[in-house]
C-alpha positions as CSV (number, residue, x, y, z in Angstrom):
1,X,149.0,123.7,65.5
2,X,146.9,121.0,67.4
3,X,143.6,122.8,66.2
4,X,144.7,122.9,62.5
5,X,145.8,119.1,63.0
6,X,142.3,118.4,64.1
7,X,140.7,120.7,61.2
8,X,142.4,118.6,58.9
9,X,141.4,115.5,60.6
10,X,137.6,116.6,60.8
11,X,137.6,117.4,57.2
12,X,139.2,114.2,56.3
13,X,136.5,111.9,58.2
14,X,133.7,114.8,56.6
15,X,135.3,113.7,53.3
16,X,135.2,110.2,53.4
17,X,131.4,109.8,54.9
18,X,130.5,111.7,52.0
19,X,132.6,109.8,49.7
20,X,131.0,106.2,50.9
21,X,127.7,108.1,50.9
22,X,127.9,107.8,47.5
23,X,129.0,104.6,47.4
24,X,126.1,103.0,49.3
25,X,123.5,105.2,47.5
26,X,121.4,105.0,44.2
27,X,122.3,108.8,44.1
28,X,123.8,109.5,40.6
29,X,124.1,108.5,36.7
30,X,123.1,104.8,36.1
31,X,123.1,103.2,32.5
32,X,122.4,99.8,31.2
33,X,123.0,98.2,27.8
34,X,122.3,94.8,26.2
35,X,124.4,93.8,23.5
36,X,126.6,97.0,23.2
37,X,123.6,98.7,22.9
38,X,121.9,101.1,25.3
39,X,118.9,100.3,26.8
40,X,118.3,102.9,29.7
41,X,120.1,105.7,31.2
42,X,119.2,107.1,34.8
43,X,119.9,110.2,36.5
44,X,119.2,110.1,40.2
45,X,119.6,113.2,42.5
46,X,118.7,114.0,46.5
47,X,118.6,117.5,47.1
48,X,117.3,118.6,50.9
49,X,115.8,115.1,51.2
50,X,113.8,115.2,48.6
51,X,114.7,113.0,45.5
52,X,114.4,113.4,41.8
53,X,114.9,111.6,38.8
54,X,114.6,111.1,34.7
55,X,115.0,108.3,33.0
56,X,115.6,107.3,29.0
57,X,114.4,104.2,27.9
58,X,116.3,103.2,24.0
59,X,114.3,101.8,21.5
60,X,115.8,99.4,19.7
61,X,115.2,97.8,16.1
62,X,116.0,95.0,14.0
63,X,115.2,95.1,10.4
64,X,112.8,92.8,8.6
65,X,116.0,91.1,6.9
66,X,117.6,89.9,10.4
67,X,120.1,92.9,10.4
68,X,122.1,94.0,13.4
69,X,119.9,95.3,16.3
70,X,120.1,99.4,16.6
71,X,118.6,102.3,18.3
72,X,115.8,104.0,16.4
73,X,114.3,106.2,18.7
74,X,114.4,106.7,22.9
75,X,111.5,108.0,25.4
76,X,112.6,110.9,28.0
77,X,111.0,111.6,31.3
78,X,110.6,112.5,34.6
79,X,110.4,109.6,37.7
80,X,107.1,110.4,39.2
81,X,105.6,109.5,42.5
82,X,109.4,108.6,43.8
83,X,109.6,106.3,47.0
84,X,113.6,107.0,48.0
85,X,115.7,105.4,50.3
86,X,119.4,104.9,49.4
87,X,119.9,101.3,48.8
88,X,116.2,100.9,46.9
89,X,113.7,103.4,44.5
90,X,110.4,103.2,43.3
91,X,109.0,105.1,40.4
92,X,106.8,105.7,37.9
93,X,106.7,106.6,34.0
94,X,103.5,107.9,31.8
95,X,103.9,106.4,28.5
96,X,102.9,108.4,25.5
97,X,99.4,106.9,25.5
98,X,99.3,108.3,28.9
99,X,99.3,104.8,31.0
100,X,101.4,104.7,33.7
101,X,104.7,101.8,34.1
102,X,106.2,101.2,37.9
103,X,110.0,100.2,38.4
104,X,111.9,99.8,40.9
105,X,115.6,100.1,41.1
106,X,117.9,98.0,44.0
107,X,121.3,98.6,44.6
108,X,123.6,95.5,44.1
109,X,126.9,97.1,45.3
110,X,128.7,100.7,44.7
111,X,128.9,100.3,41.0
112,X,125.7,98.1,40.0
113,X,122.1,97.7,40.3
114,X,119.2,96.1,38.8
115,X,115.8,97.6,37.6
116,X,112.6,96.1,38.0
117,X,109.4,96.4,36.0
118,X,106.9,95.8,38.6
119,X,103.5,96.8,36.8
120,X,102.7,93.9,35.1
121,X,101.2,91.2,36.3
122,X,104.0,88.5,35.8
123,X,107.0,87.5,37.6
124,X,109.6,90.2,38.1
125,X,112.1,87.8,37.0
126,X,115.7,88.3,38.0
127,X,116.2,92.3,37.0
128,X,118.0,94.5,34.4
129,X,121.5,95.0,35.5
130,X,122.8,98.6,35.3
131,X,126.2,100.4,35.9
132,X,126.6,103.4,37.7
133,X,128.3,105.8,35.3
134,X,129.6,108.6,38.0
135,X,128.4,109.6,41.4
């Protein structure tokens, strides 16, 4: 009995590093919007050490006539040249003209984070804010 006692007790503490794992890592599906409507989606994974990543970037379009805003079109692809470590991540995009953009994504606290476009030249200004969507 005192073994299964301590089975269950090992499994719990196994459970719950894993669980706060997750809650202090970039690890998983992020999403941001800007007035109700989506801006970027993020899908972070860590398999073996080695991370991966996509991204979606909405485009979004107001009419000539001063319409409502709305999403016309979106740009898929894979993070390239990833720099991982839990609580910040650096990445790349090719654009379809083939130049290259360079974020970087810091974790605020379990459920938010910003994004940063660091390729330009200017001021990184204060971030785009995004919301983890599950773990």
């Amino acid at each position: 009995m005192k073994t299964l006692n301590k089975c269950i007790l090992a499994a719990s503490l196994l459970a719950g590093s894993i669980a706060g794992y997750g809650q202090t890592s970039l690890v998983g599906k992020w999403h941001g919007t800007d007035n109700n409507l989506p801006i970027i989606d993020l899908d972070i994974e860590q398999n073996a050490g080695q991370a991966t990543g996509s991204a979606i970037f909405y485009m979004i379009k107001r009419d000539y006539d001063g319409g409502n805003p709305y999403v016309f079109g979106q740009a898929r692809g894979p993070m390239e040249n990833l720099n991982y470590a839990p609580e910040k991540l650096s990445f790349d995009m090719h654009r379809k003209d083939g130049s290259l953009v360079s974020f970087r994504v810091e974790l605020v606290d379990s459920g938010h984070a910003k994004l940063f476009r660091t390729s330009e030249d200017g001021p990184e200004g204060t971030g785009f804010p995004l919301v983890r969507v599950n773990q």
